[in-house]
C-alpha positions in Angstrom: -71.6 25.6 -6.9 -71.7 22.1 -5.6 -70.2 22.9 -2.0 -67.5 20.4 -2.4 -64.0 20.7 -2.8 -61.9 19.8 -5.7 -60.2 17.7 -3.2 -63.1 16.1 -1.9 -64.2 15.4 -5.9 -60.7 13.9 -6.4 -61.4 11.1 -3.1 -64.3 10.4 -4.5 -63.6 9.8 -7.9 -60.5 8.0 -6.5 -62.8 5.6 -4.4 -64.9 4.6 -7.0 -62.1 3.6 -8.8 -60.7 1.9 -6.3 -64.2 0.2 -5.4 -64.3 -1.4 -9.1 -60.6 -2.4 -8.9 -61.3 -4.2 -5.8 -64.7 -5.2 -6.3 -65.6 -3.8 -3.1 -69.1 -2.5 -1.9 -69.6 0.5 0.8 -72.0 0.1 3.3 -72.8 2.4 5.8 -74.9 2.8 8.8 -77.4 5.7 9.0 -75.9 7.3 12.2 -72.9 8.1 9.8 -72.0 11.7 8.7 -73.8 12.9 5.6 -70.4 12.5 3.6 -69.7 9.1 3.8 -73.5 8.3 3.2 -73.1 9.9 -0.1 -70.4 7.5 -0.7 -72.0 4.6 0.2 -73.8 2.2 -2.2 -76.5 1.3 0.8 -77.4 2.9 3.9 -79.3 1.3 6.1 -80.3 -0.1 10.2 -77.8 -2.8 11.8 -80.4 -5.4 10.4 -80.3 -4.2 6.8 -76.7 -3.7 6.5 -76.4 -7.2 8.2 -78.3 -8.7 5.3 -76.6 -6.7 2.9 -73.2 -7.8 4.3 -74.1 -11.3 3.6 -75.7 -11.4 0.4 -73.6 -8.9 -1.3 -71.8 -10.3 -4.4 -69.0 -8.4 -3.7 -66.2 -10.1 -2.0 -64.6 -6.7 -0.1 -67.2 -5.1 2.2 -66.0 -1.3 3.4 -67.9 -1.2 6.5 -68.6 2.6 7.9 -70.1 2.5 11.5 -68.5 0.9 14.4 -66.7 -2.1 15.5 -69.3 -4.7 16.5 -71.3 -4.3 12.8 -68.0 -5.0 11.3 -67.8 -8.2 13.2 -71.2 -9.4 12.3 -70.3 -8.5 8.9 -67.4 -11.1 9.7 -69.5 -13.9 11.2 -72.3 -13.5 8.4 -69.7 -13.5 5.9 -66.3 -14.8 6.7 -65.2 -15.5 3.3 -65.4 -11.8 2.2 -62.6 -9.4 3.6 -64.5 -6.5 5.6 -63.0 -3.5 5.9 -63.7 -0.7 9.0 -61.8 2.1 7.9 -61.8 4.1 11.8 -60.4 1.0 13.8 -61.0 2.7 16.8 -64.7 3.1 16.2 -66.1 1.2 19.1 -69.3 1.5 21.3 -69.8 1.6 25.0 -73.1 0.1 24.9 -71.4 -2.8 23.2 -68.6 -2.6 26.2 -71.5 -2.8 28.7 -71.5 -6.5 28.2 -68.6 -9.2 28.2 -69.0 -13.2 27.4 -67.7 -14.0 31.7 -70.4 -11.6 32.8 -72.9 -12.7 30.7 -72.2 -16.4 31.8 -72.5 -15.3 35.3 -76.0 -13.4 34.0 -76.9 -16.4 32.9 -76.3 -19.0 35.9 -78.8 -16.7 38.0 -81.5 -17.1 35.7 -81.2 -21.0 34.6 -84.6 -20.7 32.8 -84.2 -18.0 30.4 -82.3 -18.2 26.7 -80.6 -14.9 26.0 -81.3 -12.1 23.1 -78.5 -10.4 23.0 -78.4 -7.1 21.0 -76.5 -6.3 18.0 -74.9 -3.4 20.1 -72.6 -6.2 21.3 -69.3 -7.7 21.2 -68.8 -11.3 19.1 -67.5 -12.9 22.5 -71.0 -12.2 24.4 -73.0 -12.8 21.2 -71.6 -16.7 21.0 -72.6 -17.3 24.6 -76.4 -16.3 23.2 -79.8 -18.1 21.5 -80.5 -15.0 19.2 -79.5 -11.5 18.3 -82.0 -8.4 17.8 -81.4 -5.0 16.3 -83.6 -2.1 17.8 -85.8 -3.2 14.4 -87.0 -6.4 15.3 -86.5 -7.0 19.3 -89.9 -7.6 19.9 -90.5 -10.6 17.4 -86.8 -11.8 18.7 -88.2 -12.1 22.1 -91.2 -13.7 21.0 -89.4 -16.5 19.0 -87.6 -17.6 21.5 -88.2 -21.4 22.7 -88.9 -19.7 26.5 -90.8 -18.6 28.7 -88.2 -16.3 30.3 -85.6 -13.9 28.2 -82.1 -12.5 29.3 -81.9 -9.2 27.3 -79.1 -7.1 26.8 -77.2 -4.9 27.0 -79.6 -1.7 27.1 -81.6 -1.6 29.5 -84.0 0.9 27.6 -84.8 -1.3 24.8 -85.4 -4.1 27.2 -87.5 -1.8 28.9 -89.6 -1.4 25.7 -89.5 -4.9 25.0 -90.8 -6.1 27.8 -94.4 -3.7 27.3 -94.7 -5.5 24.0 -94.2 -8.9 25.4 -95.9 -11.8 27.5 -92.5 -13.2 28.7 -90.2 -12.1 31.8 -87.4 -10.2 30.5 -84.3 -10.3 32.7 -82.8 -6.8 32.1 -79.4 -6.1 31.6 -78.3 -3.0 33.1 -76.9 -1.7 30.2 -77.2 1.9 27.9 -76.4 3.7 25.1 -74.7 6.8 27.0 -76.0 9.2 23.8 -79.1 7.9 23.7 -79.6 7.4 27.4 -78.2 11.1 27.9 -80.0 12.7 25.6 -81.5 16.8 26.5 -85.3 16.2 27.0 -85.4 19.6 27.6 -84.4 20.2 24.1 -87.0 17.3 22.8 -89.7 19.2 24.5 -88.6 22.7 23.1 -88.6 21.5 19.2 -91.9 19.9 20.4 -93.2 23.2 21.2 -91.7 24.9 18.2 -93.2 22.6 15.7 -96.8 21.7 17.4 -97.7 20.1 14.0 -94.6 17.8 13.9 -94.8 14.3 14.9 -91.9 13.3 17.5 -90.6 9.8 16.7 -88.0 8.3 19.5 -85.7 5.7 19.6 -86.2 3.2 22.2 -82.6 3.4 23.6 -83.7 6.7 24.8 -85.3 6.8 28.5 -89.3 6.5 28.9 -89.4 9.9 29.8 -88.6 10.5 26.4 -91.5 7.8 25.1 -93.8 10.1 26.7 -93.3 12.5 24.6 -93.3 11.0 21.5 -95.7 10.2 18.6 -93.9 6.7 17.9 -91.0 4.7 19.7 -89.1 3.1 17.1 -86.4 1.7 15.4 -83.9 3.7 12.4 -86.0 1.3 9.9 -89.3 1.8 11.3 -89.1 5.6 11.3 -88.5 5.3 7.7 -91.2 3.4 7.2 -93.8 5.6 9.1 -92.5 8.3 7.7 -93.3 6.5 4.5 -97.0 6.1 5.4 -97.5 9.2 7.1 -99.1 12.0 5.9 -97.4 14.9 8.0 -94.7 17.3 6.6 -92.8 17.6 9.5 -90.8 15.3 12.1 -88.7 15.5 15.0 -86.1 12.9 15.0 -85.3 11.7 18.6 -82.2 9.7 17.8 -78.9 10.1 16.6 -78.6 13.4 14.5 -77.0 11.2 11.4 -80.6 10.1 10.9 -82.6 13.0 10.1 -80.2 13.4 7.4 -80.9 10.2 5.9 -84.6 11.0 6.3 -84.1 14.0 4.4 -82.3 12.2 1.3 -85.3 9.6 1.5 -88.1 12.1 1.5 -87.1 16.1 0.5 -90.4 16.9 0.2 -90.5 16.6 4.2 -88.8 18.3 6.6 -86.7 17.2 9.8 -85.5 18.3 13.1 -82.8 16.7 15.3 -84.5 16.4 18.7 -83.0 15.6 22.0 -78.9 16.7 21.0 -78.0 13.0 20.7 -74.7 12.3 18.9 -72.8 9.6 18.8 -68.5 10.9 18.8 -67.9 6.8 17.5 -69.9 6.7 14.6 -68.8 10.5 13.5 -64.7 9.3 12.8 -65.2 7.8 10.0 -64.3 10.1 7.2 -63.8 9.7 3.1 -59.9 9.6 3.5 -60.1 7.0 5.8 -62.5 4.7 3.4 -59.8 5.8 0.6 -56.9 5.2 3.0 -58.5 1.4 3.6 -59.5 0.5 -0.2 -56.1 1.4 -1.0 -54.2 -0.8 1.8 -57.1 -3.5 2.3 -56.2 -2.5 6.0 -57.9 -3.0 8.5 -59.5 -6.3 8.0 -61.8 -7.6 10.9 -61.5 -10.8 11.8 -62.7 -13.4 14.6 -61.4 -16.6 15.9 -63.0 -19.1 14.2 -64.3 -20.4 17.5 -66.4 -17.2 17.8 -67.2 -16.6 14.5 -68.5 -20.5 14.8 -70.4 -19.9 18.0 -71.8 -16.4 17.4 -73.1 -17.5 13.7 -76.5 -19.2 15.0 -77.8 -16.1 17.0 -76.8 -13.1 14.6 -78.4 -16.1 11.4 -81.5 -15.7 14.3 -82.0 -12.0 14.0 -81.6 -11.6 10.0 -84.3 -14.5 10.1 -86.8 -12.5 11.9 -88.5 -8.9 10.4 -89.2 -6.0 12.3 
């Protein structure tokens, strides 16, 4: 018994058929439901599957998380045709921020250039000197030619950022409401259920939550530590998709969801839906070329910088 559907087998098989017919690659982020990460030929952080977008060979890109990845997708790669199969897949940390009030941002604090995160719409990104993924904030923020930095939109991540850094952060007052919401009551609870696990948080989440952990990082860097670590068990303060993708990545571990933070956007995508776009080639993301033009120089920034 495999637990899936003959259905479910038929979509699949369908996709891949589809995916060699239209020479199309499936990426997906790691806050996506354990389905469509099985489906997807990488899974990875905003920075990863930014890179991936633009050195695929592939000339389709099916792109399963939210709105604002498929649009850097687009400005990485405008040649390609990318695909978001949920349309409606957006992000209210990315809606926290707008190119006007940005500008405005920007007018108060004539000394600073502006990292902008990923999390972000294309408009706010082209009025910005660099972007930065959770992953690699810190070394953003130290590149810059300044020695002030605008930072948005979450104001948790600037938070972090600005412990790791020498310059003066201007804060956005911006947040991921999952992240930002998220139950330390529960976090503390699975901490005292698994005393020999190590907590790692996400640093979206608030500093209460910081407090309690064993690491503050990034989807990337918790694979990584996980990677080095010697510990069997882990409590994964971010969203829930991850400690799945933790578990395909190690099974000889085991992890916990801590904190209750899911993300509704990035849980609508579903295989029909990536079927539904392969077969149609619908709905393509596109910018206006002004955009595209303008935002290109900070998001080629961040996939210049590790984290």
């Amino acid at each position: 018994m495999t637990g899936k559907s003959y259905a479910t087998d038929q979509i699949t098989a369908r996709i891949r058929e589809l995916k060699a017919t239209r020479r199309a690659v499936i990426l997906a982020h790691s806050y996506q439901p354990p389905a469509i990460q099985d489906l997807a030929d990488f899974v990875g952080d905003s920075l990863e599957l930014s890179r991936q977008a633009a050195s695929a060979p592939e000339p389709v890109i099916v792109f399963c998380g939210v709105r604002f990845m498929a649009e850097t997708a687009h400005i990485l790669a405008p040649d390609k045709t990318v695909l978001l199969p949920e349309p409606s897949a957006g992000c209210p940390l990315a809606d926290c921020v707008d190119a006007a009030s940005l500008r405005a941002f920007q007018e108060m604090h004539p000394g600073a250039l502006t990292v902008l995160y990923v999390n972000s719409p294309a408009e706010a990104k082209a009025e910005s000197y660099a972007c930065c993924t959770s992953a690699n904030a810190a070394a953003v923020v130290e590149s810059v030619p300044s020695d002030e930095v605008i930072f948005a939109p979450d104001r948790n991540l600037g938070t972090w950022v600005s412990r790791l850094s020498s310059k003066l952060l201007h804060i956005w007052n911006g947040a991921c409401r999952p992240h930002a919401g998220m139950d330390l009551a529960h976090l503390r609870a699975c901490a005292g259920e698994w005393p020999d696990a190590e907590v790692l948080v996400h640093p979206e989440t608030p500093p209460a939550a910081w407090e309690l952990a064993f690491k503050v990082l990034g989807t990337g860097g918790m694979i990584r530590h996980v990677a080095s670590s010697s510990c069997s068990r882990f409590i994964i303060g971010t969203e829930e998709g991850m400690s799945y993708r933790l578990s395909t990545l190690f099974p000889d571990r085991v992890f916990r969801p801590g904190g209750g933070i899911r993300c509704p956007n990035m849980k609508i995508t579903t295989p029909e839906k990536v079927l539904a776009a392969l077969e149609t080639m619908m709905p393509a993301v596109s910018l206006p070329p002004v955009t595209r033009e303008k935002a290109l120089a900070a998001v080629t920034r961040m996939t210049e910088i590790s984290g």
